[in-house]
N, C-alpha and C positions, 0 to 999 in steps of 0.2 A: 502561732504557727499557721499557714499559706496551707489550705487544703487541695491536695491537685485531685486534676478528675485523672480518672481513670481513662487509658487509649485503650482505644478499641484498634486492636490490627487487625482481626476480622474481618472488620468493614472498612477499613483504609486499603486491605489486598483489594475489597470489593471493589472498593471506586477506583483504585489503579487500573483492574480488571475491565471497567466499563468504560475507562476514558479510554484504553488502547482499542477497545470493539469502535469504539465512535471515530476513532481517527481510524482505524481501516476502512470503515462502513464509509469515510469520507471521501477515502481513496477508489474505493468500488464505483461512489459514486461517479464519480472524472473518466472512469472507463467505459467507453462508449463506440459505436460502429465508428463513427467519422474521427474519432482519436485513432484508430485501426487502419482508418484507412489514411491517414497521413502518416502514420509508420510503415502502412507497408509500400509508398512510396520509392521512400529508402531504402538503401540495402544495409546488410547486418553489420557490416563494417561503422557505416556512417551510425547507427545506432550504439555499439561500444565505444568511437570516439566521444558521442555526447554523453552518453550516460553509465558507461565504464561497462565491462564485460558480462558483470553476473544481471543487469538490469538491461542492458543492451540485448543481450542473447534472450531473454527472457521477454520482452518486447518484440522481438523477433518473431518466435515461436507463437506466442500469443496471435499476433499477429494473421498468420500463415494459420493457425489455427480457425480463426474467425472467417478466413476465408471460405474453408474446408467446410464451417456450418452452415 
């Protein structure tokens, strides 16, 4: 008989846990003043045609934000 190991789910939540922190932390990184400043360019329309509404308006806002600091 074929002994199997033991899963650990524990640590398999852990590393799902860490890959999704590292793919945000990647996206963080991409966000930058001169990314800001080529959105805010545009107007909020032309931003939901390219990147649909909830990522558009949110872009937006961001945006208009960075101004503001």
């Amino acid at each position: 008989m074929v002994e199997k190991k033991p899963i650990n789910v524990e640590a398999q939540r852990i590393s799902r846990m860490l890959d999704e922190y590292v793919n945000k932390l990647h996206v963080l990184s991409l966000l930058s003043f001169e990314l800001f400043q080529e959105v805010h360019k545009k107007d909020e329309n032309d931003l939901i045609a390219s990147w649909g509404k909830d990522i558009g308006t949110l872009l937006f806002d961001e945006a208009e934000r960075e101004d503001q600091f």
